[in-house]
N, C-alpha and C positions, 0 to 999 in steps of 0.2 A: 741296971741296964735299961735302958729307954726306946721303949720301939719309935721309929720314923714315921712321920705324920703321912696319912697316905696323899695321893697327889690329888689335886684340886681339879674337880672336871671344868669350874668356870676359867673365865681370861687370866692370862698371867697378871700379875704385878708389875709395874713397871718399873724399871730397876732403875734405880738413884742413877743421877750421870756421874759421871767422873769428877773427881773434886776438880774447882778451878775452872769447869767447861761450863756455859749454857747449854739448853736443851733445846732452846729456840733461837736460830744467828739475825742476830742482831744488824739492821742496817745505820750504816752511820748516819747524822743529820744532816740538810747539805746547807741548812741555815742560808742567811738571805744574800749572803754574796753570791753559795754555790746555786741557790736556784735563778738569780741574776743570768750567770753564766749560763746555766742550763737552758733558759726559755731566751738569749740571743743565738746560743748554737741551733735550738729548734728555730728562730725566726730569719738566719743565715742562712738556712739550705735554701737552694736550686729547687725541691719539690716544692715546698712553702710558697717561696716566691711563682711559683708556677700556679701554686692552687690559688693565691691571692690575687695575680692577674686573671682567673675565672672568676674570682668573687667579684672583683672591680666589673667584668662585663654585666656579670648579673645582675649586680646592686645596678649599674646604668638602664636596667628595662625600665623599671616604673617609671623613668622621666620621659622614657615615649608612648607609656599607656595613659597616665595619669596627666591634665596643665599641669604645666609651672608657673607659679606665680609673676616671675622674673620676666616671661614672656607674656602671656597673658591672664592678667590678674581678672578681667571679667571671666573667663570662662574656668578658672578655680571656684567665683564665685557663687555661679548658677552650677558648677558642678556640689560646692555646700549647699546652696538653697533646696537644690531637687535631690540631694543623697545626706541627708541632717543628722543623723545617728552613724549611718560609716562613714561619711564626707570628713565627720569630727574630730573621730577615731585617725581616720589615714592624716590629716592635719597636723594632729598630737606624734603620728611617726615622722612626721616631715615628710609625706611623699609629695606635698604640693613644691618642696623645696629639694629635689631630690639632691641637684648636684653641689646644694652649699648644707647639705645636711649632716650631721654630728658623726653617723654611720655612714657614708660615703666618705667624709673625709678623713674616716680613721682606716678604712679599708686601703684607701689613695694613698696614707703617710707612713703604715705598713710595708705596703709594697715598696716604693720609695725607697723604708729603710734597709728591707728586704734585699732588694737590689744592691746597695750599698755595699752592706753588708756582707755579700757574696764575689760583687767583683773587685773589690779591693785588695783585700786577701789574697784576690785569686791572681791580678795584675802584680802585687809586693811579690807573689811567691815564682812568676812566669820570669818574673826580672832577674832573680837571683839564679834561676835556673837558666836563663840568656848569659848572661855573664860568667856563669861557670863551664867548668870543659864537660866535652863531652865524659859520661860512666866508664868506668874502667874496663878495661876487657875481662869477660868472664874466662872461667876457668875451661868449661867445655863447650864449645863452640855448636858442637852440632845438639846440643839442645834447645835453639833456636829455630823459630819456623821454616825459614831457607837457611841453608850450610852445604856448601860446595869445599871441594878440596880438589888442586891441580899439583901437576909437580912441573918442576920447573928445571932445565938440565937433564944430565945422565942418558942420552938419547943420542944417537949418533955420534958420542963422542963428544956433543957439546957441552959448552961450561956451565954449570950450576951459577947463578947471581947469589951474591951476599945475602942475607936474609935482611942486613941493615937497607940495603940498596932495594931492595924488593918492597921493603915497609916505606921508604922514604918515598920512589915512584909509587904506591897505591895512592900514598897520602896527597901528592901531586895528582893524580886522577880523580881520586874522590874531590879535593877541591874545586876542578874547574867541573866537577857536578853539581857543585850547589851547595856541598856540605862544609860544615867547618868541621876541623880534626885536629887530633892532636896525639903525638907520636908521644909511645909509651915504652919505658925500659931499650932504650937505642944502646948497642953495646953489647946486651945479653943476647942468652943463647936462643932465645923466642922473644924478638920483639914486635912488638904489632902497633895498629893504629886504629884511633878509636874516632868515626867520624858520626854525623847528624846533622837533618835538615829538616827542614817544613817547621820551623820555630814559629813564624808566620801562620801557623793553621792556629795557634794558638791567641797569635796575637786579633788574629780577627774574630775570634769568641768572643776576646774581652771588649775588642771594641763595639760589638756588636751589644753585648750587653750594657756596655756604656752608654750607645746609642739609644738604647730602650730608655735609662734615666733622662737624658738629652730630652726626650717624645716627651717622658712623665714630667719636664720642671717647663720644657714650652706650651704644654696643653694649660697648666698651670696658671704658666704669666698669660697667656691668652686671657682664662675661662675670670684669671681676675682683674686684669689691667686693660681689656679690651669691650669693645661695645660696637651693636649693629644699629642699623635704624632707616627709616625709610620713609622718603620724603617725594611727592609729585610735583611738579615743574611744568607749568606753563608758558608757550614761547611767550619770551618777553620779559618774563618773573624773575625774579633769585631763588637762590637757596643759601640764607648763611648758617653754619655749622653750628647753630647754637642750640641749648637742649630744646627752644620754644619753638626752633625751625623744623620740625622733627613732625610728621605725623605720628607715628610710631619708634622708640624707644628703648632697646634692651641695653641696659651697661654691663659690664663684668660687676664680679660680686665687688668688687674695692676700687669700681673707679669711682673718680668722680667729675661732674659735669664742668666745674672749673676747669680741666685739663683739654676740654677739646678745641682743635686747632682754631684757631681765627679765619679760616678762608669761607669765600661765597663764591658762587657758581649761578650766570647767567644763562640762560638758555637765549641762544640767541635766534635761532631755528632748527627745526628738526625737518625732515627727509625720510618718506618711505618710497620702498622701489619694489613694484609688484609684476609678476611673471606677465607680462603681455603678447607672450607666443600664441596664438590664435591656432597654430597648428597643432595643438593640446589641449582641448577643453579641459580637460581635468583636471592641470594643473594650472588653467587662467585664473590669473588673481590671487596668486600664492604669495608670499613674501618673500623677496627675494636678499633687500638689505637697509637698516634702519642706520641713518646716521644725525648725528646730534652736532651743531656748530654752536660752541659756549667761548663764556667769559670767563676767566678764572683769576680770582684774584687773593693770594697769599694770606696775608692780612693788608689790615687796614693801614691808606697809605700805599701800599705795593705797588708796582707799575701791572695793569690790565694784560695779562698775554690771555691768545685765544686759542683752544682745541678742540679734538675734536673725539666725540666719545660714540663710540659701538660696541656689539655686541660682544662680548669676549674680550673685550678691547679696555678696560677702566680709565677711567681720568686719577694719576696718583696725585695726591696734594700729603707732601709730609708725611707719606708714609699712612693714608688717608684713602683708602681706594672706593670708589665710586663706579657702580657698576649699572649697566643700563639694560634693565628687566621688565621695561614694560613699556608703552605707547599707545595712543587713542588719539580722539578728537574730546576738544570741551568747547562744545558750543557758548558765544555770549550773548547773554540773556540782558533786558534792561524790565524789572519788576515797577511799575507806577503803582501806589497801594490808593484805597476809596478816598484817601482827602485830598491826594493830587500830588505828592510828594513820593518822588525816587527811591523807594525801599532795598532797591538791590539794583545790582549794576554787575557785572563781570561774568570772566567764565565760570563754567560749570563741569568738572569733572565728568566725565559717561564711563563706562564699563561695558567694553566690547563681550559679546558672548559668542560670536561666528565668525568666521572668516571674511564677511564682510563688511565688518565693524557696524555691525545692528548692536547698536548699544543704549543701555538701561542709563536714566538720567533721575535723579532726585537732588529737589531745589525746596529750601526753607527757609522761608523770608521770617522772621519772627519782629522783625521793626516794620511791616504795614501794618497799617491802623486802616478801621478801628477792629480788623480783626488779623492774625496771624496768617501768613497763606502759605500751602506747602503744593509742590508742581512732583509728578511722578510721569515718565512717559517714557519714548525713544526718539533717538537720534539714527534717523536713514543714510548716509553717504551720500548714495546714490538712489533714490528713490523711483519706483516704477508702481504705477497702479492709478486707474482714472476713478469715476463715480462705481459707489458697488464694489471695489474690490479691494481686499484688504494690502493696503500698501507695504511693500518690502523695499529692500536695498541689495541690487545687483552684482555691486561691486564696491571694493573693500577704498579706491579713491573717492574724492569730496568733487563728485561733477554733480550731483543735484540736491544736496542735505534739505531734508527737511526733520521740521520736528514735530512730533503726534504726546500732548500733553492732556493730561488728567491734572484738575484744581480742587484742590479744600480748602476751607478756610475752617477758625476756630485755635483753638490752644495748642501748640504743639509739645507741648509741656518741658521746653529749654529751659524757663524759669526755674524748676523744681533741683537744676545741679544736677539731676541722676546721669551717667554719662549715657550718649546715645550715638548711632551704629550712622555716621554721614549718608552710607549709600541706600539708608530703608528709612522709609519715612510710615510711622503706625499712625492709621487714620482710623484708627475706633473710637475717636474722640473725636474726630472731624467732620467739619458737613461738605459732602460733594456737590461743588459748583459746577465742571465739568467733565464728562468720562463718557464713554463709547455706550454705554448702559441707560443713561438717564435723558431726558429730552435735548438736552443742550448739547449734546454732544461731545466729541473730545474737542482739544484743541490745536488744528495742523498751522505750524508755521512757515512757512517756504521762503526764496526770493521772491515770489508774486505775493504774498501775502504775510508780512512780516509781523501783522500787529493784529493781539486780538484782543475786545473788550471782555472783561470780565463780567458775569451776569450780576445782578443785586448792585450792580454799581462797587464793589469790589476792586474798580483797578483796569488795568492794563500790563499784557503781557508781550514783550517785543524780539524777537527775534533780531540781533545785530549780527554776530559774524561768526565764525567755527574758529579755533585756534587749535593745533598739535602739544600737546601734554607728551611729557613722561616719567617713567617710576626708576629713582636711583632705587639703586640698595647701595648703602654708605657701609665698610667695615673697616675697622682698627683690631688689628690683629698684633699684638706686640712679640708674639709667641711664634709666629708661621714662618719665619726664618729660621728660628732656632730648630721646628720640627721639620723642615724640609731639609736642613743640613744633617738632624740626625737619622732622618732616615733614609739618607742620601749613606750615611756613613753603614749604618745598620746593616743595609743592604748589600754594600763592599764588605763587611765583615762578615756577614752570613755566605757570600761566595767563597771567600778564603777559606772560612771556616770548613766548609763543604768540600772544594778542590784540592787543597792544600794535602797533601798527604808526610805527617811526621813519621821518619822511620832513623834506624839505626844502624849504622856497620859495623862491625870489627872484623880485619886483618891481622891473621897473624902469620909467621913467616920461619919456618927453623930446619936448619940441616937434616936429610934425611936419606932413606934408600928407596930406589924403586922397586918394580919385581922383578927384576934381572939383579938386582942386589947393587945397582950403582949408586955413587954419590947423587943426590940434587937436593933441592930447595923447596918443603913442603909450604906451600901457599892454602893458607886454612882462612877461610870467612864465612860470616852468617849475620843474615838481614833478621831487624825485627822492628816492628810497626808498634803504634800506641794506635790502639782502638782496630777494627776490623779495615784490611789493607786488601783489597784484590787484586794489587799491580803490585805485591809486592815479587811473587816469584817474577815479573818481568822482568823488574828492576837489580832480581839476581842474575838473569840470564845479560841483561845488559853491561852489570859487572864483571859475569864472566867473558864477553864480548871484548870488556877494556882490556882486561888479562891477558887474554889471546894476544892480541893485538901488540901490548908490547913487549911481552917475550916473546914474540913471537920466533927467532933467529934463537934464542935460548931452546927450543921445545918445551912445547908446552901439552898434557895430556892431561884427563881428569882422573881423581883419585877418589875411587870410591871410599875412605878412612882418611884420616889427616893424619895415620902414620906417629911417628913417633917424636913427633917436634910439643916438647915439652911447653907446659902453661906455667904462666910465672907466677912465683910464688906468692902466694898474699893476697893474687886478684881475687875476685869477687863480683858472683853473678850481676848480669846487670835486671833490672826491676821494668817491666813492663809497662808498671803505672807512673813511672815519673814522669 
């Protein structure tokens, strides 16, 4: 006989598992179809698409802290020159390229799909449910959030209404509410009707979300098939739409310059109109209204028609809108260089800084000989100020123009290709012929005194006439239709969406007794809403309103229980989330 081992003070043993069973449960593989599936169910939800439109705003900052190249490629430039270790860096990320960068535009195709992916689904499955009848009637009514019960009959005598007669008038009632219905088990001993409305709260979800894709494919065709650009115009001059007519230049990332329309645009005069009430100094000499009298001519060939462009106002050519952002004067200058030969001739651009168009003027002759000459000064309007005092401009019209100019001569360095800035002219290379500083003086041009001799024999500088200038901004937008429609739509759907209230009825109707123990007609309903309803108890008490109303001759009282009018067999709760 064998004594028993004594018991072990350490951890138990682990006991075998049961034959047939693991000890660790095993998950299945989901292999590469089921993680397919997996990461488009993750990239179809509503929260996704919602966190990817935050990503999209975010990734959009650096292209407003950071140039773009696409806009201006000098100031990427000197932003590498003076930042050469992180200038590099940010480069290699594409932030100088934020919105045609590899990362924005997978963010952008994402979302896109995102949306897709959510409203489809969700319009195929609204449709089916549009087209099917309303849910069956549940089995117990007053488990519903409003449930009322009347009796109908048994009340002075009066006659109870058929329960068929009762269900068929609700359903006639409920309809001319709005709802569609449809009568259930007609015949039996409890038959009811099953109505629904605000299908519509639905349908402006989807449109609304459809409208967001609409915003996402026109910002799209804009950002690629569209271009800005901005060109000055002096009376008298053209503008034709070509890329070399263009001061400046931005295209969408995929257009190209071949596509842009063939029209030119004359300026034929311009028009300002400045406040001349006297009885308001404050506001004398304000600007009241700029207008533009042009040429426009289709393409080449075209018959000339004339318009006329203001502020606010665009000149459209094809879908081609031209907009009027700016105005000044550009004095015409005529430059004689040192060997007696016409070096420059025409206006001159100026750049207002005040309200009375005291404007900054830089002129660069590089064809006088035998040296380069470059003119930096201002352009007065209207000029006031005698010996001694430093001349200003009174007032923003052309009654006394003159002009007060600074000369160098020497290299201006246009040979060397580097691109250079028209309205600054760098004179650290240059020698000062005339300036307010040095013996010679500046150089004032007026009507009394139009022409001045250049010292060293350098030339002649002539004062001929002032002319009115102005700054289009030219844009092709092939996209801005398409997003003013969708968010024209967006926004009808976002109200439906909001207003719309879906809810649900069921009536049901079946022989019964009151509390005096007579025959009538137990009339049993209850309202139920998708999503949170605050008008839904009104819309019971309104139903109870309809009821009244036309049993009324029946009697009609309310019934705290719905009594003993049996539910039909087989039905089946209805589901709050469909």
């Amino acid at each position: 006989m064998s004594t028993p081992a004594p018991p072990s003070s350490g951890p138990a043993a682990p006991t075998e598992p049961p034959r047939g069973r693991s000890s660790d449960a095993e998950l299945p593989a989901l292999g590469p179809r089921g993680m397919a599936r997996w990461a488009w169910t993750q990239l179809t939800k509503m929260n996704t698409a919602l966190f990817l439109l935050l990503l999209l705003a975010v990734a959009a900052v650096p292209g407003s802290i950071f140039p773009q190249r696409i806009q201006d490629p000098a100031a990427v430039q000197d932003y590498l020159d003076n930042n050469p270790v992180l200038g590099e860096w940010l480069d290699r990320l594409q932030f100088f390229d934020v919105f045609s960068s590899a990362w924005f535009s997978a963010v952008y195709i994402l979302l896109f799909v995102s949306l897709v992916g959510c409203v489809l689904p969700r319009a195929a499955k609204h449709w089916r449910a549009w087209r099917a009848e309303p849910p069956r009637t549940p089995r117990r009514l007053e488990r519903l959030p409003e449930h009322r019960a009347l009796t109908l009959g048994g009340r002075d005598g009066a006659e109870a209404p058929a329960p068929d007669d009762v269900v068929a008038d609700a359903a006639r009632l409920l309809k001319k509410r709005g709802y569609r219905v449809a009568v259930r088990d007609a015949g039996s001993a409890a038959p009811s009707v099953a109505a629904e409305r605000g299908m519509w709260k639905e349908v402006g979800n989807i449109v609304f979300h459809l409208a967001l894709l609409g915003v996402l494919v026109s910002v799209a065709v804009g950002s690629l098939f569209g271009y800005k650009g901005q060109r000055v115009v002096v009376e008298g001059e053209s503008f034709v739409n070509t890329l070399i007519g263009y001061d400046s230049f931005t295209p969408g990332t995929n257009y190209d310059a071949d596509w842009l329309e063939p029209f030119s645009v004359r300026l034929d005069r311009f028009e300002a109109e400045f406040n001349r009430d006297t009885t308001n100094p404050r506001n004398y000499g304000a600007p009241l209204d700029f207008t533009a009298e042009v040429t426009v001519q289709d393409e080449p060939g075209a018959e000339p028609r004339e318009e006329v462009l203001k502020v606010n106002q665009p000149l459209n050519v094809n879908g081609v809108k031209s907009y009027l952002v700016g105005n000044g004067y550009a004095p015409v200058i005529r430059v004689t260089d040192g060997n007696g030969d016409v070096a420059f001739e025409g206006p001159v651009v100026t750049v207002p800084s005040d309200g009375v168009y005291t404007s900054s003027l830089v002129l660069k002759v590089p064809d006088a000989r035998p040296d380069q000459l470059g003119f930096v000064g201002l352009l007065l309007p209207t000029a006031v100020g005698g010996e001694g005092e430093m001349p200003r401009s009174v007032d923003p019209g052309l009654a006394n123009p003159r002009l007060i100019l600074s000369a160098y001569h020497g290299d201006l360095g246009l040979d060397t290709g580097a691109p250079q800035n028209v309205y600054v002219l760098d004179v650290e290379q240059l020698t000062e012929l005339n300036a307010m500083t040095n013996e010679n003086g500046a150089i004032t041009l007026d009507a009394a005194n139009p022409v001045h001799e250049l010292p060293d024999g350098k030339g002649t500088v002539e004062f001929l006439d002032v002319k009115r200038y102005v700054g289009l901004d030219v844009h092709y937008d092939p996209g801005k239709t398409g997003a003013l429609v969708s968010f024209v739509l967006a926004f009808t759907g976002l109200l439906m969406s909001l207003f719309i209230s879906r809810r649900r009825v069921w009536v049901r109707a079946a022989r019964g007794t009151d509390e005096d123990g007579r025959g009538c007609t137990v009339l049993e309903y209850g309202l139920l809403a998708r999503g949170e309803d605050p008008r839904l108890a009104a819309e019971a008490e309104r139903l109870g309103e309809l009821w009244t109303g036309q049993w009324e001759s029946a009697g009609v009282q309310d019934r705290e229980t719905a009594g003993p009018a049996p539910a039909r067999a087989g039905s089946e709760p209805a589901s709050g989330n469909e």
